[in-house]
N, CA and C of each residue as an Amber inpcrd file, in Angstrom:
protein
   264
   2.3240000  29.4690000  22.3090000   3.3560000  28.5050000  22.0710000
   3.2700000  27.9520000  20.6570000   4.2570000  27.3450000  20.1670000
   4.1930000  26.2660000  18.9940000   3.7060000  24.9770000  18.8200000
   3.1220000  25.0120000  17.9160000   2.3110000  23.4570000  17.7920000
   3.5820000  22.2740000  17.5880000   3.3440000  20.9440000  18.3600000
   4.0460000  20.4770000  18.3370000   4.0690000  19.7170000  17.0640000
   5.3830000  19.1350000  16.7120000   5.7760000  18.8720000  15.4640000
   5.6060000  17.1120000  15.8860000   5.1050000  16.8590000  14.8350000
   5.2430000  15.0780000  14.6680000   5.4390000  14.5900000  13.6450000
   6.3370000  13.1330000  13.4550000   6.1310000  12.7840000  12.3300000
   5.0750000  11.2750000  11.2180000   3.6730000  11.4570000  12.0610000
   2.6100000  10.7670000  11.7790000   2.2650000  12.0580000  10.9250000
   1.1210000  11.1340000   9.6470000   0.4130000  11.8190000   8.7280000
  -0.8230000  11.8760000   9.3990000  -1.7530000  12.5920000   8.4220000
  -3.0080000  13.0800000   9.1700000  -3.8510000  11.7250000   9.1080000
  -4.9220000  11.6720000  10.2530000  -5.8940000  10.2580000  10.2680000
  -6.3980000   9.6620000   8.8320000  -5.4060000   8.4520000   8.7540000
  -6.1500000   7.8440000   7.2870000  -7.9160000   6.8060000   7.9080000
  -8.6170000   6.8860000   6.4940000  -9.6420000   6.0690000   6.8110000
  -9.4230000   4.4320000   6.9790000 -10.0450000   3.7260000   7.5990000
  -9.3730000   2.6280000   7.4440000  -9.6080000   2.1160000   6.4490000
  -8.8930000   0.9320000   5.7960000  -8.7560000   0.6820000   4.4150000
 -10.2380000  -0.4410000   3.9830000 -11.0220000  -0.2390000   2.9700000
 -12.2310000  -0.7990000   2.7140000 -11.9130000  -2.4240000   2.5550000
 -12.9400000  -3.3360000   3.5940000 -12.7800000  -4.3440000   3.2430000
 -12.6820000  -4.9970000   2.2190000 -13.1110000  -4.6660000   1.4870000
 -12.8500000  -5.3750000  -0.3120000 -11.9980000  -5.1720000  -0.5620000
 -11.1490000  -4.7240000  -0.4540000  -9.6920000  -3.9440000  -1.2990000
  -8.6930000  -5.0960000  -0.6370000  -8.1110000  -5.9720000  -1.3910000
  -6.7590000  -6.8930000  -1.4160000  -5.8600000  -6.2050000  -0.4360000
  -5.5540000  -4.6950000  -0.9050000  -4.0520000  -4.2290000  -0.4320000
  -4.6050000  -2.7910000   0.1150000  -3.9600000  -1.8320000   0.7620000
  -4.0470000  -0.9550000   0.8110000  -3.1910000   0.2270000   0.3150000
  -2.4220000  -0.5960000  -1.0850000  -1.9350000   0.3240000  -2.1230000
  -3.2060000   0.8730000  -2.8430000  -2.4780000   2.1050000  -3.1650000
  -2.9160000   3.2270000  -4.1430000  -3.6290000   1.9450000  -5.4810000
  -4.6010000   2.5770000  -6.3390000  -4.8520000   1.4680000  -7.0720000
  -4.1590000   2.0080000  -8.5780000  -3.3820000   3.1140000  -8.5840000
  -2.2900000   3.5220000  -9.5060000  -0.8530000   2.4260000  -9.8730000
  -0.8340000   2.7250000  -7.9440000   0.0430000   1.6830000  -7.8750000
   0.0220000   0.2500000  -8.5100000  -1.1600000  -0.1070000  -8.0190000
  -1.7220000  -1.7820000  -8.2330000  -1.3790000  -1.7810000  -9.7540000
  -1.8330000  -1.4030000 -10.4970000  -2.3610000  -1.3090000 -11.6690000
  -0.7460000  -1.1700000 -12.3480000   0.6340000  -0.2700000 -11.7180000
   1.8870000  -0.8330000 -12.6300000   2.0150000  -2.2200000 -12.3940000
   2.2690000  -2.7510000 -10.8060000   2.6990000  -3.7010000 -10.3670000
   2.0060000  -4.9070000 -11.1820000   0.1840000  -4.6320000 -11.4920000
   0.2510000  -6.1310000 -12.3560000   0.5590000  -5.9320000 -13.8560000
   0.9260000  -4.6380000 -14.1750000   1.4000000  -4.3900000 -16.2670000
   2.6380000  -5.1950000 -15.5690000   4.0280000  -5.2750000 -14.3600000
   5.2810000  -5.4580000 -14.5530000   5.2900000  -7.1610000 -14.3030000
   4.5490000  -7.4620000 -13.6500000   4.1160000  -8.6800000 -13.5570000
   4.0230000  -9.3910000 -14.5610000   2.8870000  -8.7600000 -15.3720000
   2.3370000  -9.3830000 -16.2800000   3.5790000  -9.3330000 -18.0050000
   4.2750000  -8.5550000 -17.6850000   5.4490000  -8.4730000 -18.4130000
   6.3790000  -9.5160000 -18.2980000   6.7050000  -9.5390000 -17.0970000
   7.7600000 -10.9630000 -16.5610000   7.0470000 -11.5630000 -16.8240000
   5.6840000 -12.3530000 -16.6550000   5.5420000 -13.4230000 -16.8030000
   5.8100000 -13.6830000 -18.5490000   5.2980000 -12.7930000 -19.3590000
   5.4770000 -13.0460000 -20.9890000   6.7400000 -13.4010000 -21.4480000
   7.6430000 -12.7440000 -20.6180000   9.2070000 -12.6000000 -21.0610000
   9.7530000 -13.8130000 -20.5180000   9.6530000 -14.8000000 -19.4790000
   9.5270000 -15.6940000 -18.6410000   9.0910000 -17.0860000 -19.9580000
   7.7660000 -16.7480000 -20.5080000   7.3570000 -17.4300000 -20.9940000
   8.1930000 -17.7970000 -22.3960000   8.3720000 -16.7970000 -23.1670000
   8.7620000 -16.7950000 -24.1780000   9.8880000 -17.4900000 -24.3470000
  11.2710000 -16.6110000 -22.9270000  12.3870000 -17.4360000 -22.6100000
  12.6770000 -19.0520000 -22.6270000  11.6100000 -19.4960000 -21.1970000
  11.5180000 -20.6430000 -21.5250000  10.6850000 -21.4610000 -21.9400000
   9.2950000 -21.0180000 -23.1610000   9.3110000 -21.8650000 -24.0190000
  10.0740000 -21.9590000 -24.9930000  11.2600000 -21.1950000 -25.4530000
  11.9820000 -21.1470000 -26.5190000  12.4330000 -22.9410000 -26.8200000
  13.3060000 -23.3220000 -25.6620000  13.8740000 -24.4060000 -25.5950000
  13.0850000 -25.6420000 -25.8260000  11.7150000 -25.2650000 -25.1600000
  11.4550000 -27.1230000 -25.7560000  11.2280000 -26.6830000 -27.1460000
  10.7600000 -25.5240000 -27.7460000  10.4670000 -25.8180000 -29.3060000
  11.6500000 -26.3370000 -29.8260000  12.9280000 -25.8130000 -29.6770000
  14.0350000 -26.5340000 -30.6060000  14.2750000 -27.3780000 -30.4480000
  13.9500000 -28.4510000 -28.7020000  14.0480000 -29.4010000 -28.7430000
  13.5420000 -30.4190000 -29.8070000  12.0240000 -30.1080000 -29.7800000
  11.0300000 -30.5910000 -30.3590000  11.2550000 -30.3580000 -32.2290000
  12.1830000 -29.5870000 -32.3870000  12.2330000 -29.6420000 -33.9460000
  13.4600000 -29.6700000 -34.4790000  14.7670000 -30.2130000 -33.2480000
  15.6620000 -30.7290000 -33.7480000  15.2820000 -32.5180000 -33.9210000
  14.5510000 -32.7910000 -33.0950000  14.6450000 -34.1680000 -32.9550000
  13.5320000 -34.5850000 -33.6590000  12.5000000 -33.6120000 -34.7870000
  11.7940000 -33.7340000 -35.7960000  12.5000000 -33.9800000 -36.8230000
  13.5590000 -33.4050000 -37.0480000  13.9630000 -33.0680000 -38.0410000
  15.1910000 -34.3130000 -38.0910000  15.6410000 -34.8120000 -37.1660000
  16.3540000 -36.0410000 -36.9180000  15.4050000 -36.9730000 -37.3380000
  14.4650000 -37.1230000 -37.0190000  13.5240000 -38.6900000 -37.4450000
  13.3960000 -38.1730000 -39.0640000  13.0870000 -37.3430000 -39.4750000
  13.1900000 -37.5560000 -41.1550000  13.6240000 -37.9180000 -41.6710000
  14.6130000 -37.0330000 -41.5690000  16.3760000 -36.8690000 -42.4430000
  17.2590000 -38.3700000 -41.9450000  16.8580000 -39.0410000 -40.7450000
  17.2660000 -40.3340000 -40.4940000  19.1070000 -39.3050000 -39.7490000
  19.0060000 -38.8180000 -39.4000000  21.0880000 -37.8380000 -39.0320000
  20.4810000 -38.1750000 -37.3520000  20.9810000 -39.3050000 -36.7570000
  20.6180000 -38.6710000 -35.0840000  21.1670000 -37.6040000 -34.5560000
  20.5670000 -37.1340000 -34.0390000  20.4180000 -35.5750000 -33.1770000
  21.0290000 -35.9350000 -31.9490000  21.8630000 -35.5440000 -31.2620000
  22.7830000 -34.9690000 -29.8680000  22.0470000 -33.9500000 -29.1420000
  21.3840000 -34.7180000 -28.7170000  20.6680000 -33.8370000 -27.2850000
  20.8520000 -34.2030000 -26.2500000  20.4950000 -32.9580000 -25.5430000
  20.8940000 -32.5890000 -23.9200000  19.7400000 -33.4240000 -23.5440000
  20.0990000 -32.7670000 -21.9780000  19.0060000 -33.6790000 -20.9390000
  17.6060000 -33.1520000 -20.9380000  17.1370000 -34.4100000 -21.4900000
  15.5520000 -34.3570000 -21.4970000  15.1240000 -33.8630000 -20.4140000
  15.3720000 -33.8460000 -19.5160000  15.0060000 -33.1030000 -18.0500000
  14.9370000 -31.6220000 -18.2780000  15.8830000 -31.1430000 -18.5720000
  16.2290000 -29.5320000 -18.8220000  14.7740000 -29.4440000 -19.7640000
  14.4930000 -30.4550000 -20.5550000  13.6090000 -29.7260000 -21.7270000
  11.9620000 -29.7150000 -21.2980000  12.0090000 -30.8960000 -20.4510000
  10.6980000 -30.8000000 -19.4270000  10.9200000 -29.6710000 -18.2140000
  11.4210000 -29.3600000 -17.7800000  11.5360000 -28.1580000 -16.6830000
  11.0230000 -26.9000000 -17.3680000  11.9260000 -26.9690000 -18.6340000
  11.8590000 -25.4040000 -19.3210000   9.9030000 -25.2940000 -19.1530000
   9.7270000 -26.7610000 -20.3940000   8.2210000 -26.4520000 -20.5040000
   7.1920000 -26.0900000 -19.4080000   7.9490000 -27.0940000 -18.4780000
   6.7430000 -26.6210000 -16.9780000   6.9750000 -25.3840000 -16.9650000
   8.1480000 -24.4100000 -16.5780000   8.4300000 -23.4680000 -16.2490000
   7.3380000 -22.0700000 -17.1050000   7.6660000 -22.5970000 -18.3560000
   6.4350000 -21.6550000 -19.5170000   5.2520000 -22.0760000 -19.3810000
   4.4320000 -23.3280000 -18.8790000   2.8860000 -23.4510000 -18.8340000
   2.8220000 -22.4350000 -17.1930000   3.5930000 -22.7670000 -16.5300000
   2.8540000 -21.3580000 -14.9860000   2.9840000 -20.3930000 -15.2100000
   4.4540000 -20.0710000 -16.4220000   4.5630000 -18.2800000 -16.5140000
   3.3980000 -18.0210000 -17.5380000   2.7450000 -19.1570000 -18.6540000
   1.4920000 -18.6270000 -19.3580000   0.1730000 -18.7370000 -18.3030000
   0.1590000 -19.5470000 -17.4960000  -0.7550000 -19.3740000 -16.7050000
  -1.1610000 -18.2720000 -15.5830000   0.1500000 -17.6750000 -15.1930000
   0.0140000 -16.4100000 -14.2300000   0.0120000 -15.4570000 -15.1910000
């Protein structure tokens, strides 16, 4: 007769307690470069904003011209937002 057909793979070992995941560690290893990408790009994004905050309203106390700025809120969010994306 014919061997029957299934669609299970052959007996894996079980996965070593130390190991986080039981991804491939090929795998692991894009997932934290793409990670670690977003977080830079993340960072960069939103630290952009408090710097201009911070050096329009430098540049207002000199020059004595008051500066028209947005909500100080937006400019504290951004920053939190860039100290966790530099921290992860």
């Amino acid at each position: 007769m014919h061997d029957p057909v299934t669609l299970l793979g052959p007996q894996v070992p079980p996965p070593d307690s130390r190991r986080i995941s039981a991804l491939p560690p090929d795998l692991l290893e894009q997932v934290r470069g793409r990670v670690r990408f977003l977080a830079l790009l993340i960072f960069v994004i939103f630290g952009f904003e408090p710097f201009l905050y911070l050096l329009v309203w430098t540049v207002g106390k000199v020059t004595g011209i008051p500066a028209a700025f947005g909500n100080q809120g937006f400019a504290l969010a951004d920053l939190s937002v860039a100290a966790v994306s530099a921290a992860l």
